[in-house]
C-alpha positions in Angstrom: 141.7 204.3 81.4 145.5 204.6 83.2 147.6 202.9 81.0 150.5 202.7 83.5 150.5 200.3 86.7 150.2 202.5 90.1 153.0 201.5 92.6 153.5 204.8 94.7 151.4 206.9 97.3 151.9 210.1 94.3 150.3 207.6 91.7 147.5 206.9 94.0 147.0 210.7 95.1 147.2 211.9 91.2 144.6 209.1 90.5 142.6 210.3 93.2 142.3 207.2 95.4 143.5 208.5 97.9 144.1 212.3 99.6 147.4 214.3 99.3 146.9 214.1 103.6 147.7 210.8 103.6 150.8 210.3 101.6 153.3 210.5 104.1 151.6 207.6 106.1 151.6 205.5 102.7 155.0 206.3 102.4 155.8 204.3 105.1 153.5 201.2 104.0 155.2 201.4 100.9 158.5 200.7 102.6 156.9 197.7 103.7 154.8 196.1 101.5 154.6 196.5 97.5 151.6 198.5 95.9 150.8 197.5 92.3 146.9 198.5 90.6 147.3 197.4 87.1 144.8 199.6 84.9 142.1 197.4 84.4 141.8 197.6 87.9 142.6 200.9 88.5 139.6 201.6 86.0 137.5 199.5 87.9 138.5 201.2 91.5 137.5 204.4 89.9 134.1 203.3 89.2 134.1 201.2 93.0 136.1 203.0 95.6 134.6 200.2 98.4 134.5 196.6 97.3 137.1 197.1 94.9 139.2 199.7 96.2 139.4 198.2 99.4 141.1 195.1 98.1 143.9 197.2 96.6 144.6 200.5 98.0 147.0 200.3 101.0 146.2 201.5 104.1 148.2 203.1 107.2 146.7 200.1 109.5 148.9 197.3 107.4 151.8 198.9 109.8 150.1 197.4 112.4 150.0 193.5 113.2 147.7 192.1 115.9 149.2 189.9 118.6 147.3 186.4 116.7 148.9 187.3 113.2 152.1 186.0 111.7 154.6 186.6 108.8 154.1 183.2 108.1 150.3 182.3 108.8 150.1 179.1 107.3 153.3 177.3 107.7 154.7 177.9 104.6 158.6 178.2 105.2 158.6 175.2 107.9 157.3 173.0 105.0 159.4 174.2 102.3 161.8 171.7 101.5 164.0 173.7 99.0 163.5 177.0 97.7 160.6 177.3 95.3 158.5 174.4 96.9 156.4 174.0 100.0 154.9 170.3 100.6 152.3 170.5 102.7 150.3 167.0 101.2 151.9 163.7 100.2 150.5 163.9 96.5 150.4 167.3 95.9 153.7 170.3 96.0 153.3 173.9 95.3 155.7 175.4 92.8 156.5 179.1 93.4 158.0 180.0 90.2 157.8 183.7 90.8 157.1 186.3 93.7 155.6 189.0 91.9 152.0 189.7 91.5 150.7 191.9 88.7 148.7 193.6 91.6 149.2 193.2 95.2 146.1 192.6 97.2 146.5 194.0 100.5 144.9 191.0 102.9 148.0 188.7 100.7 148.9 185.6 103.3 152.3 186.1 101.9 152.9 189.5 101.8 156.1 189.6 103.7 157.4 188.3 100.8 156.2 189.1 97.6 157.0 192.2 95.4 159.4 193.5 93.4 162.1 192.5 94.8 161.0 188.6 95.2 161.8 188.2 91.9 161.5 184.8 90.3 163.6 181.7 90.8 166.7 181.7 89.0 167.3 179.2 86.4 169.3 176.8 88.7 167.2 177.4 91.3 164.1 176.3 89.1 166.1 173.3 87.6 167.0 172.5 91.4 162.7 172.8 92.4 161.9 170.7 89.4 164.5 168.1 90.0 163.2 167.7 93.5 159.6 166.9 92.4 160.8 164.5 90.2 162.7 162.4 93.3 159.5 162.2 94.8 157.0 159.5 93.1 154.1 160.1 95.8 153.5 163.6 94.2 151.1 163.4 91.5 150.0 166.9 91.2 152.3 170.0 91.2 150.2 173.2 91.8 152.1 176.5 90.3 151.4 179.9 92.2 153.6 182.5 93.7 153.3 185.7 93.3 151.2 185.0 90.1 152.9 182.7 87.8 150.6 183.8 84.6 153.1 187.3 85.1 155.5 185.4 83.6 156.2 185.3 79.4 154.2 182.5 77.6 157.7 181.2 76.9 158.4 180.9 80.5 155.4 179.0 81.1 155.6 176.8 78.1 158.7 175.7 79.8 157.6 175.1 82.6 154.4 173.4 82.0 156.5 171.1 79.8 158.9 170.2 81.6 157.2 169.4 84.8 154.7 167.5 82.4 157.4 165.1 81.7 158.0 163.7 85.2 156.1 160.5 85.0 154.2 160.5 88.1 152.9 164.0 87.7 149.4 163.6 86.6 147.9 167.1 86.7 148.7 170.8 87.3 147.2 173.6 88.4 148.0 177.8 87.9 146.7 179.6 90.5 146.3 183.1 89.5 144.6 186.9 89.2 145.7 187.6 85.7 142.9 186.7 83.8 140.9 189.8 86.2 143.9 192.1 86.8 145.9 192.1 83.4 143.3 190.3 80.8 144.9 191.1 78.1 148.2 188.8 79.4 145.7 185.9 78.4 146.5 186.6 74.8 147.2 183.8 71.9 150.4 182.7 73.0 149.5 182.4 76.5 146.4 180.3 75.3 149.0 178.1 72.8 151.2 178.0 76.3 148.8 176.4 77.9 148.3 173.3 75.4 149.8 170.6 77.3 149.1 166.8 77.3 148.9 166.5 80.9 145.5 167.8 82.4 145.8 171.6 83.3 143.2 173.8 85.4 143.0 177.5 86.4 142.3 178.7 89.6 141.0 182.3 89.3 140.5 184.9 92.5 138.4 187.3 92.8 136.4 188.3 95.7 133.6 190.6 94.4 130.8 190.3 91.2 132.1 193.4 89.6 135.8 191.9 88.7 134.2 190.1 86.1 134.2 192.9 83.7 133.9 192.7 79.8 137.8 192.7 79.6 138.4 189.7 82.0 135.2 187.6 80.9 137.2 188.1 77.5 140.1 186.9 79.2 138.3 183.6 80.6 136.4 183.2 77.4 139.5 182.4 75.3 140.8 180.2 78.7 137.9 178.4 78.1 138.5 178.2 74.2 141.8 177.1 74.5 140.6 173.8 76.9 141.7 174.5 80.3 138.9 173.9 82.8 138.4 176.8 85.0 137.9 177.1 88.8 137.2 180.2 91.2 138.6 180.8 94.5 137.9 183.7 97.0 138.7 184.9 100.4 135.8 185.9 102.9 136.5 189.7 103.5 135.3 192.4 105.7 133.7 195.1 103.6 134.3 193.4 100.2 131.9 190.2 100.4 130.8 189.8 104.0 127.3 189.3 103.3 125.1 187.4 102.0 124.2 189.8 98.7 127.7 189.9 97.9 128.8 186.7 98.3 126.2 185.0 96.1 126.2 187.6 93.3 130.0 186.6 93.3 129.4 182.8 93.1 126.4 183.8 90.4 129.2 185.8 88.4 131.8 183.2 88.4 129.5 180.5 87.0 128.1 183.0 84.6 131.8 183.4 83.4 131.7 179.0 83.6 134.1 179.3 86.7 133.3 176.5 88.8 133.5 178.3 92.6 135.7 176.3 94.1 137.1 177.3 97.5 136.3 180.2 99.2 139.1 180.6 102.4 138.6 181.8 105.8 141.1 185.3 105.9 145.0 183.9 107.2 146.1 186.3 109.8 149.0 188.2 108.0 150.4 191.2 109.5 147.8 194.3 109.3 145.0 192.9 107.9 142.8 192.7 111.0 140.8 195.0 109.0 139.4 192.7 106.5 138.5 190.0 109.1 135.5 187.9 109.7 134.5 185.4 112.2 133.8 182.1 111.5 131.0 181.8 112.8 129.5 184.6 110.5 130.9 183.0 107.6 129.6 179.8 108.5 125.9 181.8 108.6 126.5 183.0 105.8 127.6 180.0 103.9 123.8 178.3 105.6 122.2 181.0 104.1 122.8 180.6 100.8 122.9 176.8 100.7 119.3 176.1 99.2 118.9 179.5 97.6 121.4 178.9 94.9 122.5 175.9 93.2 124.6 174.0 95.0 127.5 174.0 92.0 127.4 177.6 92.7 128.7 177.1 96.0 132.4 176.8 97.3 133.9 174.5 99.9 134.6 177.3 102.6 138.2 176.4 104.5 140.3 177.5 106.5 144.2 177.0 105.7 147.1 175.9 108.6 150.3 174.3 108.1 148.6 171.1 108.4 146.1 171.3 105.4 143.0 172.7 104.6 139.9 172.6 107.2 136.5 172.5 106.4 134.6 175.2 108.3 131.3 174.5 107.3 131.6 171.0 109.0 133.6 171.5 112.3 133.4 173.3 115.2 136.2 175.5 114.5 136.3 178.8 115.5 138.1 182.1 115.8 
C-alpha cells in the first residue's frame, strides 16, 4: 500500500491512475480544485479503477461548469450568518469547524471552497461561531461538517464537542464525515475517548459504493460502534458509481452489515464540472421503487434533494430535473 496521500497529477501518473498524456490537463484542475487520495483509498482505487476511482481521480471536464450549475448550489453562503455557520432550519445550525477533507471527492457541493488552503476556523473565529449558537435558544441540534471535521486532532474535537455540549439548549450533535472509510486508522482510542460526551452524539458516514467498506474501515466503524455513538450512512446518487439498481442495494446491504443505519441518500447538487456524475430524478426515483420491497425497508434511505430552502423528498413529489 502508498503510505503517502496523493495530491498532484505526478503522484497520480507514478501510481498509475492516470496516463503521463494527461498531466498537463490535470495540472490545470489542480489549479482549481484540491486532489487528496489518502492510501487506504488509493489501495482500494488500485484494486477498482471505476466505482472507486471515479469518485476521486480528477478529471479535465471539472474545468467545465454547465450553464444550471453554481459555486454555491445550495445556498450555503446566503444563509451563513457568521463565518463557520450556515442556518438553514430554525432548530438545527451546521458548524464548519474546518475546510479540509482527508480526500477530496470530485462531485463535492462545496468544492469551490474546500482544500488546503480553507484551513480551519481560527480560534476567535470558532469562539465567535460557538458564541453565536449559544444566542440562539431555538437551535437544539448543532450538526459539525466541513471539510471533514474528524481530520481534526482528538483534542480538537474533545473541545469542541464539549464546549458546544454545554449550551443548554443544545440537545444533540452530529459529525458528518468520510474518515472512518478514507483514513480508518484516525478512528483510533483517543478519537473513540473524544467522542464520550453526555449529550447524544451520531456519525454520519459517506460512502457511495459496497466496496468502501473494506476490513480497515469496518474496523474503523466497529470501535465507533464500541465506543457508543450510533452510526448513520449517507450517499450521493452518482453516474457510474451507484446508478443502478445492483449497486445501490449492495451499498445499503453493506452499510447495515457494517450496522450503519442508511440514512439519506441525496440527489447530485449541481457544482461546477460535475455534470459527469449526474442522474435524473426520475431514474433515481425508479430506482429507489425498485428496491422498495426487495430489501428491508431499514435498509433503505430517504432519497432528497438539497436547496437553500431545506431538504426535498424526491420519492414523494413531483420534482424533477
Amino acid at each position: 500500500m502508498l503510505r503517502d496521500t496523493l495530491r498532484t497529477p505526478d503522484d497520480l501518473v507514478e501510481a498509475g491512475f492516470v496516463p503521463l498524456s494527461a498531466r498537463d490537463e490535470l495540472a490545470k484542475v489542480a489549479a482549481r480544485y484540491a486532489t487528496a487520495i489518502p492510501p487506504a483509498l488509493a489501495a482500494l482505487i488500485g484494486q477498482d479503477q471505476g466505482a472507486i476511482g471515479r469518485q476521486f481521480i480528477p478529471d479535465p471536464s471539472e474545468l467545465h461548469a454547465a450553464a444550471h450549475e453554481s459555486s454555491d448550489p445550495i445556498g450555503d453562503e446566503a444563509l451563513s450568518p457568521i463565518k463557520g455557520v450556515v442556518h438553514r432550519y430554525p432548530d438545527r445550525v451546521l458548524l464548519k469547524p474546518t475546510l479540509v477533507c482527508p480526500v477530496y471527492c470530485r462531485f463535492c457541493f462545496r468544492r469551490e471552497h474546500v482544500g488546503p488552503g480553507g484551513g480551519a476556523l481560527r480560534p476567535d473565529e470558532l469562539h465567535a461561531a460557538i458564541n453565536w449558537i449559544g444566542a440562539h435558544p431555538a437551535i437544539t441540534e448543532v450538526i459539525i461538517t466541513g471539510g471533514d471535521p474528524m481530520i481534526l486532532s482528538a483534542g480538537r474535537i474533545r473541545t469542541l464537542l464539549r464546549r458546544l455540549g454545554d449550551i443548554p439548549h443544545v440537545k444533540r450533535l452530529r459529525i458528518h464525515t468520510r474518515v472512518p472509510v478514507a483514513v480508518p486508522d484516525l478512528i483510533n482510542d483517543a478519537m473513540i475517548a473524544a467522542l464520550d460526551v453526555a449529550t447524544p452524539l451520531f456519525i454520519v458516514v459517506h460512502a457511495n459504493h459496497a466496496l468502501e467498506f473494506t476490513d480497515p474501515a469496518q474496523g474503523a466503524l466497529r470501535r465507533l460502534r464500541f465506543g457508543g455513538v450510533p452510526l448513520l450512512g449517507q450517499s450521493v446518487l452518482l453516474r457510474g458509481i451507484n446508478d443502478s439498481e445492483r449497486a445501490l442495494r449492495d451499498l445499503f446491504e453493506a452499510m447495515l452489515n457494517a450496522r450503519v443505519k442508511p440514512y439519506y441518500l441525496h440527489q447530485l447538487d449541481p457544482a461546477p464540472g460535475t455534470a459527469r456524475f449526474h442522474v435524473p430524478v426520475a431514474e433515481g426515483r425508479a430506482l429507489i421503487a425498485k428496491l422498495r420491497g426487495t430489501i428491508g425497508g431499514h435498509a433503505l434511505p430517504t432519497y432528497v434533494r438539497d436547496s437553500i430552502a431545506g431538504k426535498r423528498v424526491l420519492e414523494e413529489s413531483a420534482v424533477s430535473d
